[in-house]
C-alpha positions in Angstrom: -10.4 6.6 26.0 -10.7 3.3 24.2 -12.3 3.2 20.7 -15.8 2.0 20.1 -14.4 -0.8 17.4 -11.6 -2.3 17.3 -10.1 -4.3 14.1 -11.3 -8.0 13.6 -7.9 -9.6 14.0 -6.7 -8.3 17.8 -6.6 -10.9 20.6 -7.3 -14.2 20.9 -10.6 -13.7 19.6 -8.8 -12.4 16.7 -6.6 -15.5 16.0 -9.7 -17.4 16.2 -11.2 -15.1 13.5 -8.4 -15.4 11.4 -8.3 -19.5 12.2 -11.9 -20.4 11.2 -13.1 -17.8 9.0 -11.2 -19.0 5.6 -9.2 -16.0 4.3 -7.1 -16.2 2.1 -3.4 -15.4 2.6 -3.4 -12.7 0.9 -6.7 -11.1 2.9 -5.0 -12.5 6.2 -1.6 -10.6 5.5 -3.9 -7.0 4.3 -6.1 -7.0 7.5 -2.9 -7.6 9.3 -1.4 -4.9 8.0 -4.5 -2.7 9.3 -3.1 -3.5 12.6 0.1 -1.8 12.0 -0.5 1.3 15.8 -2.2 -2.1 17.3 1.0 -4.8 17.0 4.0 -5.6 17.9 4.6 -8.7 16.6 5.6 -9.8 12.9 3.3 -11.4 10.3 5.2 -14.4 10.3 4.5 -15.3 13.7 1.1 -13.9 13.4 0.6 -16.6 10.8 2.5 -19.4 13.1 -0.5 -18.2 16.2 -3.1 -18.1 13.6 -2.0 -21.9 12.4 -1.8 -23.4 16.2 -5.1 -22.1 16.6 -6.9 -24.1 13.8 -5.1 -27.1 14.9 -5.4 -27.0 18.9 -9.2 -25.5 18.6 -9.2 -22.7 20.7 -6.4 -19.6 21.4 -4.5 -17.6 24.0 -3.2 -14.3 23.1 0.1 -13.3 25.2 -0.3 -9.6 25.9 -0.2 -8.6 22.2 -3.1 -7.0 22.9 -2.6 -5.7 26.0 0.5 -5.8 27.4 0.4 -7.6 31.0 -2.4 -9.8 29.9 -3.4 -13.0 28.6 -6.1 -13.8 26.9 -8.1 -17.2 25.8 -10.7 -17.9 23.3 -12.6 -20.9 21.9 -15.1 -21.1 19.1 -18.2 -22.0 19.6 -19.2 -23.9 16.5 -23.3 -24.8 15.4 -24.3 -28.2 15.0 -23.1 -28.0 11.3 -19.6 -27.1 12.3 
């Protein structure tokens, strides 16, 4: 049985939310660490994902989710930005 929420940072959609939303490092780095039973991969190269995301636009997720998977997510940004 899967949980009805999930935290904000798994997946690609979750490097996206960490990519556009503005936190600050040290917010980043304590929602990370929320997703200690979720992870298996270390903040530094949580931060490297997060950090290709803002600058290629969109993100891919490689079965840190989900192991087996891949997942892909782009933002979909208003007229404003």
């Amino acid at each position: 049985m899967f949980p009805d929420q999930w935290p904000l940072l798994l997946g690609a959609s979750g490097l996206l939310m960490a990519a556009f939303n503005g936190f600050s490092d040290a917010e980043l780095r304590t929602r990370f660490d929320r997703l200690a039973p979720f992870r298996d991969l270390p903040f530094a190269e949580f931060q490297r994902n997060v950090e290709q995301t803002r600058v290629r636009g969109w993100a891919v997720d490689e079965g840190h989710f989900v192991r087996g998977t891949v997942s892909v997510s782009v933002p979909l940004f208003g007229d404003d930005g």
